[in-house]
RODO-2510 file (C-alpha; in nm, 4 decimals, decimal comma):
residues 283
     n   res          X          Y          Z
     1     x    -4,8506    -6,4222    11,4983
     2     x    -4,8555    -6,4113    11,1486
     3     x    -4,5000    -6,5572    11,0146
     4     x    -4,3743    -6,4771    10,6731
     5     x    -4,4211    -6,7439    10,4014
     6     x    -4,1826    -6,7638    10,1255
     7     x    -4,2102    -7,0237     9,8618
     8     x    -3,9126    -7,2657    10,0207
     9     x    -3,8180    -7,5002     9,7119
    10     x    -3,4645    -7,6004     9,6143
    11     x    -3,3405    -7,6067     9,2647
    12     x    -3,0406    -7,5334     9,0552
    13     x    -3,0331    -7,1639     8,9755
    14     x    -2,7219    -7,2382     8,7612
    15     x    -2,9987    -7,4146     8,5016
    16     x    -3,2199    -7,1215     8,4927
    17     x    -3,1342    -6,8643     8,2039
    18     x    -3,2208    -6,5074     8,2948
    19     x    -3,4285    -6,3588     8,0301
    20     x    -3,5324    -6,0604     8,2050
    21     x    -3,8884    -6,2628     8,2993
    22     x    -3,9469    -6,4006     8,6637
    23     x    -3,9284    -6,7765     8,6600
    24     x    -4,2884    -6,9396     8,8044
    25     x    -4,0825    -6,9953     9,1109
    26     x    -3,9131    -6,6689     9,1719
    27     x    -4,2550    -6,4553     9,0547
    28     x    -4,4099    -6,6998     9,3420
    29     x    -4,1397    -6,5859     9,5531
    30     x    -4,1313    -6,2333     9,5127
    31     x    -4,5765    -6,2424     9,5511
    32     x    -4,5402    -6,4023     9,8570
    33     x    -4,2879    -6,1830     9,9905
    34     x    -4,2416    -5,9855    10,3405
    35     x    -4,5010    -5,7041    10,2922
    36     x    -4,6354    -5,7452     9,9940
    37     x    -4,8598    -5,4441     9,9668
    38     x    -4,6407    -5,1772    10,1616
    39     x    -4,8031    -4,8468    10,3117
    40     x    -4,7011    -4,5303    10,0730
    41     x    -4,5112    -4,2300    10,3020
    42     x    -4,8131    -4,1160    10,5229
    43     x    -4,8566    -3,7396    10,4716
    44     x    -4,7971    -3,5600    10,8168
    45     x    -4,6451    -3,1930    10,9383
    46     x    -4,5824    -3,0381    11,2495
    47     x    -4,8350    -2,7598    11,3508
    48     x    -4,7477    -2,4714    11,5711
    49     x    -4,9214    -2,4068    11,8853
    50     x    -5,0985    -2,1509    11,8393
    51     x    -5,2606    -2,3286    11,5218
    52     x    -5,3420    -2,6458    11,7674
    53     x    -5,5347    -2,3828    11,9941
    54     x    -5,7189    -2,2007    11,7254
    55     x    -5,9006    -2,5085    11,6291
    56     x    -5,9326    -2,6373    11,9713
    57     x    -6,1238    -2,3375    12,0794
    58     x    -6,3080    -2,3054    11,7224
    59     x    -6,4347    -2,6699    11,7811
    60     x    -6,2740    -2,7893    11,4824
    61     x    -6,0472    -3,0096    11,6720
    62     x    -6,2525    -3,2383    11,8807
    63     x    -6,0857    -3,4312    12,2247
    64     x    -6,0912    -3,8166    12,0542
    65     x    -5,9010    -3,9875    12,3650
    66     x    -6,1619    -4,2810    12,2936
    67     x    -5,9228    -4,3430    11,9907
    68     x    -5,6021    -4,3461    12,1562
    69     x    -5,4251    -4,6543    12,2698
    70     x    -5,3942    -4,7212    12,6330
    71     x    -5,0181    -4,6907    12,6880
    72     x    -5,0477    -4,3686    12,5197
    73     x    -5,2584    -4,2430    12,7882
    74     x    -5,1319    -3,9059    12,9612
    75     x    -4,8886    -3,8651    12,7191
    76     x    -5,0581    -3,7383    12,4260
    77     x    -5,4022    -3,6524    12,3707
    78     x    -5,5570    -3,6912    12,0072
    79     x    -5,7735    -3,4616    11,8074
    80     x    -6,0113    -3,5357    11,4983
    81     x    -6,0310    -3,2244    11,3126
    82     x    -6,4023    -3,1187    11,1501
    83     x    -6,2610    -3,1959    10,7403
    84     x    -6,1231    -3,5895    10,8195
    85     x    -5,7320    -3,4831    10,9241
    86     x    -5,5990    -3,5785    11,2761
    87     x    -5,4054    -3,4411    11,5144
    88     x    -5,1689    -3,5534    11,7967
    89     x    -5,0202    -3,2886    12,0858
    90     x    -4,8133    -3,3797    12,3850
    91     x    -5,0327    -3,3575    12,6995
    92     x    -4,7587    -3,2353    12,9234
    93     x    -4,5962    -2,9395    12,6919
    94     x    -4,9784    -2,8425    12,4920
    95     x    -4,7616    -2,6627    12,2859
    96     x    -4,6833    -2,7903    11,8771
    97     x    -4,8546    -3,1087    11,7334
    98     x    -4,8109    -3,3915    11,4670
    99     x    -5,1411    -3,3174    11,2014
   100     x    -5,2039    -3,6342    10,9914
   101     x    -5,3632    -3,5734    10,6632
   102     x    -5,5431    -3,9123    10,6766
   103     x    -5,6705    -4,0696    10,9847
   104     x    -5,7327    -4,4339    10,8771
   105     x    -5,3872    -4,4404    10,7284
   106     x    -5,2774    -4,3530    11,0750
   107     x    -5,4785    -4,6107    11,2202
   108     x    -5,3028    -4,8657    10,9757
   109     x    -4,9856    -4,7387    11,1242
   110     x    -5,0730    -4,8074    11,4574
   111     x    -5,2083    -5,1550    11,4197
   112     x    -4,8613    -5,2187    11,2387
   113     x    -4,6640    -5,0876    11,5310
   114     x    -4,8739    -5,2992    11,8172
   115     x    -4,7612    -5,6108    11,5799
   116     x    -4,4071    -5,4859    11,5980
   117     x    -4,4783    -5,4576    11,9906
   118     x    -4,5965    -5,7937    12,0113
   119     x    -4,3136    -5,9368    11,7971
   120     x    -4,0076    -5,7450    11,9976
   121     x    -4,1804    -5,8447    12,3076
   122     x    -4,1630    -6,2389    12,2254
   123     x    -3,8281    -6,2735    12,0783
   124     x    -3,6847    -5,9126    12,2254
   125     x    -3,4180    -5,7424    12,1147
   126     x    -3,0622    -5,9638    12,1557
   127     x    -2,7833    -5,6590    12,0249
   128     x    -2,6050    -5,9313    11,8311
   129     x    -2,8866    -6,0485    11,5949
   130     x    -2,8796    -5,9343    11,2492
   131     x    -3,2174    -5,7938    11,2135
   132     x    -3,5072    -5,6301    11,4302
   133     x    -3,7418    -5,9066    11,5989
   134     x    -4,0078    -5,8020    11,4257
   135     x    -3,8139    -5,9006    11,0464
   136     x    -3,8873    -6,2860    11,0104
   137     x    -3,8099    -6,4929    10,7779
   138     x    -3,6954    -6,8611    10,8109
   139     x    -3,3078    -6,9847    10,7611
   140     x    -3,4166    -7,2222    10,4846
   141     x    -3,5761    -6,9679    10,2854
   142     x    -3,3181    -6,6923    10,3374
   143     x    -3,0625    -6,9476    10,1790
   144     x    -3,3212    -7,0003     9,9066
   145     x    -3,2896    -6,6422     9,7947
   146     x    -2,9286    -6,6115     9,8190
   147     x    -2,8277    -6,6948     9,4470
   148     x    -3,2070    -6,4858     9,3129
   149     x    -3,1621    -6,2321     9,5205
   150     x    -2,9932    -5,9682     9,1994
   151     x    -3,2590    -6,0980     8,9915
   152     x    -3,5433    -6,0617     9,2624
   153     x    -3,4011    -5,6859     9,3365
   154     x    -3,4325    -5,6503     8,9317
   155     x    -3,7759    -5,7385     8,9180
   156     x    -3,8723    -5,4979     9,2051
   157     x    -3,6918    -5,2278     9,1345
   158     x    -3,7542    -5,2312     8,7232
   159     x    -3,4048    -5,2514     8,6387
   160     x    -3,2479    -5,4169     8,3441
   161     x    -3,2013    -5,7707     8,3242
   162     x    -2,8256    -5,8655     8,4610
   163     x    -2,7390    -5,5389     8,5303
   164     x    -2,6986    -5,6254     8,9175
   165     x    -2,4325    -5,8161     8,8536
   166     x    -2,2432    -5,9062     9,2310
   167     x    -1,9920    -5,6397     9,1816
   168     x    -1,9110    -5,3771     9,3658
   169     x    -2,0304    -5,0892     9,0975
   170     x    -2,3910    -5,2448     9,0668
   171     x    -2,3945    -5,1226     9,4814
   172     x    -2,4486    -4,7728     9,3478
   173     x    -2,7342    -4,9002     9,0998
   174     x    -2,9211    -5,0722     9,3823
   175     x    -2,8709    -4,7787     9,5644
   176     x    -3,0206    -4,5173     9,3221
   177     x    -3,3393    -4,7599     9,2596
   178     x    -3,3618    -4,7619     9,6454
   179     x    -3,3742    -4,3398     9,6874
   180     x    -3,6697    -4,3435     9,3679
   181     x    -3,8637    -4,6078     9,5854
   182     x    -3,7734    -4,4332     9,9339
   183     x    -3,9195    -4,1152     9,8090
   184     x    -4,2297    -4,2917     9,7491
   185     x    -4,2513    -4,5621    10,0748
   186     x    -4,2567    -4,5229    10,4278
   187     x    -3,9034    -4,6375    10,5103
   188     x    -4,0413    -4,9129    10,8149
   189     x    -4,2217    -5,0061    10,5152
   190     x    -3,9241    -5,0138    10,3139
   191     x    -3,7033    -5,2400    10,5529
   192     x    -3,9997    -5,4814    10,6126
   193     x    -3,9937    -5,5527    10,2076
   194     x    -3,6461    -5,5027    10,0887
   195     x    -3,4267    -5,6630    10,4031
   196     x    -3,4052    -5,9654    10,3747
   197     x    -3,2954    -5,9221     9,9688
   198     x    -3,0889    -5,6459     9,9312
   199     x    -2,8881    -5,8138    10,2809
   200     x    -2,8373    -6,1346    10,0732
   201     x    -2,7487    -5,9026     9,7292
   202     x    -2,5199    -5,7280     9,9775
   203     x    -2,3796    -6,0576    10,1478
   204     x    -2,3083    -6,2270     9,7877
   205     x    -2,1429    -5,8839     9,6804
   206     x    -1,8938    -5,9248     9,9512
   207     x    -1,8793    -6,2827     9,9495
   208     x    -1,7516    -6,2819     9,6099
   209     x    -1,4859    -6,0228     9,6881
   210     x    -1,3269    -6,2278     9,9631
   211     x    -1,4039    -6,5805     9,8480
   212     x    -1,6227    -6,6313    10,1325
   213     x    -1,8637    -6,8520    10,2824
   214     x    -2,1956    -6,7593    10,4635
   215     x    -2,2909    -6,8223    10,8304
   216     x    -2,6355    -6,8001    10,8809
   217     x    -2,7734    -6,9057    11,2483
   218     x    -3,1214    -6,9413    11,3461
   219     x    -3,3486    -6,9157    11,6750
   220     x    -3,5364    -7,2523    11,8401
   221     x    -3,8088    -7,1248    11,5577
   222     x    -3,5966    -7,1599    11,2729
   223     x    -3,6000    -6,8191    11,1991
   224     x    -3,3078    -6,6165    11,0977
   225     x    -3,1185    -6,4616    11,4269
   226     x    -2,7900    -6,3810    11,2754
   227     x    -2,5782    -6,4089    10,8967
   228     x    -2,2557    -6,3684    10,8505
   229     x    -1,9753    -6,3572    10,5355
   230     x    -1,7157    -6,4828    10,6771
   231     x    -1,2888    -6,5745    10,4761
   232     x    -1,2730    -6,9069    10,4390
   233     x    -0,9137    -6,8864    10,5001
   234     x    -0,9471    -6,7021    10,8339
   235     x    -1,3297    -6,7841    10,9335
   236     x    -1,2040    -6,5479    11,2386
   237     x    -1,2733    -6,2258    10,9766
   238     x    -1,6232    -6,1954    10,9594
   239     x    -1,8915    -5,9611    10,7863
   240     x    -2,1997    -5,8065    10,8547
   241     x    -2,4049    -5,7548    10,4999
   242     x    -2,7515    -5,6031    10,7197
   243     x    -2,5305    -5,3626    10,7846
   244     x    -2,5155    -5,1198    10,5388
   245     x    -2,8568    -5,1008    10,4361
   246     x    -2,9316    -5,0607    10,8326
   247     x    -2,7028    -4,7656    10,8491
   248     x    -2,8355    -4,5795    10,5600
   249     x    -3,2097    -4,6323    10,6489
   250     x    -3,1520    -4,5126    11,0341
   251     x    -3,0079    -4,1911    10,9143
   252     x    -2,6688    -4,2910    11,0805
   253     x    -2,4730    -4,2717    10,7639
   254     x    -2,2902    -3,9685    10,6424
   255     x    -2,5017    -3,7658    10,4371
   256     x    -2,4483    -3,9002    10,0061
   257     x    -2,3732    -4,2290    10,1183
   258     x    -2,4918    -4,5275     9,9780
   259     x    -2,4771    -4,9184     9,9551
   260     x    -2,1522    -4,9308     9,7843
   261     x    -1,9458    -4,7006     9,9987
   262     x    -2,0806    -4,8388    10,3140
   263     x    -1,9736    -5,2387    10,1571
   264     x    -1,6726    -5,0811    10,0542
   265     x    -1,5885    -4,9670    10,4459
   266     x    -1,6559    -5,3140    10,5765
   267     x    -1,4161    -5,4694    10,3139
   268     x    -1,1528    -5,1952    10,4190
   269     x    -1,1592    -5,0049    10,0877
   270     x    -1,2295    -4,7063    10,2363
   271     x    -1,4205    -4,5460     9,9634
   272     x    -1,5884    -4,3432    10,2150
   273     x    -1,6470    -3,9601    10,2206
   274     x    -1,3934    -3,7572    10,3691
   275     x    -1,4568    -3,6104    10,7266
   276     x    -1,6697    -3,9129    10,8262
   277     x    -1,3481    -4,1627    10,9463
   278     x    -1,4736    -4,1994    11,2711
   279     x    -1,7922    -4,3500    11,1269
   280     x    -1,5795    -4,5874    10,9773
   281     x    -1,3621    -4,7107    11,2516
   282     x    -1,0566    -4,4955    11,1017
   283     x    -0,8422    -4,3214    11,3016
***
């Protein structure tokens, strides 16, 4: 298993003055990142049936069930067409299909979901931990990036120095450089390189609003099972910061929402849309 590596060094970001330019250790940091060289949105359409059987019977889709994996077998049967594209149709319905543009860039995306596999397998899926089995990243180094995160999120977004700022407004920012990079990336691709930092930009956003103090748990491993923001005043209140980013990327927020609104629900501003309460947990 390959584990993420993040530079893990500890120094006083308080002595650091943010010019705008990485420091050694954060440029480090953001190089060695989760995913460093993320897949760009894989080009792919549905295709009627009739389509499917015009190149089936023209021979320009040839039978390639040599390529497909073996838990795959009898449920969908996959097709190399004649000029490099690929297609995949259900074996039980033979009626539409999934045509890939690119086959190797399929096969990318395959050998990136059998790690996944292999990854949910070991540590499977406990409903109370923060992040999918397959995100890693160790406790030590997710503290690490806690008080860099605005600056890392600068840097890999291209926005201006200091203008993600740990308030609630800069939410919105974050979330408009996220939409510009999610039209261009995969959006697996997109939680496997941006999690981990925009939860801890999240987490110190609401952390500051409440005064707060993080909880953040790990597995035997050391990895990161669970963080929290909880009120240090009533440790009983607690927040999730995964969360919103989670709910935005899985489709299950309202339509035109965004970081800030979806922060703003857990801190009970309800600066939510209107018609979505029950999303919300408002009655």
């Amino acid at each position: 298993m390959e584990k993420i590596s993040i530079v893990c060094l500890r120094f006083c970001l308080a002595l650091l003055i943010w010019s705008g330019e990485l420091t050694q250790i954060q440029a480090q940091i953001l190089k060695k990142y989760n995913n460093e060289n993320p897949m760009s949105k894989i080009k792919a359409k549905q295709v009627k049936s009739k389509q499917c059987e015009e190149w089936i019977q023209s021979n320009k889709a040839t039978l390639r069930n040599d390529l497909r994996p073996i838990d795959m077998e009898g449920f969908l049967d996959y097709y190399l067409l004649d000029d490099g594209r690929f297609l995949l149709r259900n074996v039980f319905e033979k009626k539409n299909g999934i045509l890939y543009y690119n086959f190797d860039e399929y096969q990318e995306l395959e050998r990136k979901f059998e790690k996944k596999k292999a990854l949910i397998y070991k540590y499977g899926s406990p409903k109370d931990a923060s992040f999918n089995s397959y995100l890693l990243i160790k406790v030590e180094d997710f503290t690490d990036i806690l008080p860099q995160s605005a600056q890392l999120l600068e840097a890999s977004f291209s926005l201006k120095p200091k203008s993600l700022d740990y308030s609630i407004k800069s939410l919105k920012l974050l979330s408009n450089a996220m939409k510009k990079t999610l039209d261009l990336m995969d959006a697996d691709e997109f939680e496997e390189k941006y999690v981990f930092l925009i939860t801890a930009y999240c987490g110190e956003v609401i952390r500051k609003q409440i005064d707060g103090e993080w909880i953040i748990k790990g597995n035997e491993e050391g990895m990161v099972y669970q963080v929290l923001v909880i009120e240090k005043g009533n440790p009983e209140y607690s927040y999730r910061p995964e969360i919103p980013l989670a709910l935005i990327l899985s489709g299950d927020a309202p339509r035109g929402s965004n970081l800030k609104i979806e922060v703003d629900a857990q801190l009970h501003k309800y600066g939510f849309l209107k018609g979505n309460e029950a999303h919300y947990g408002i009655k």
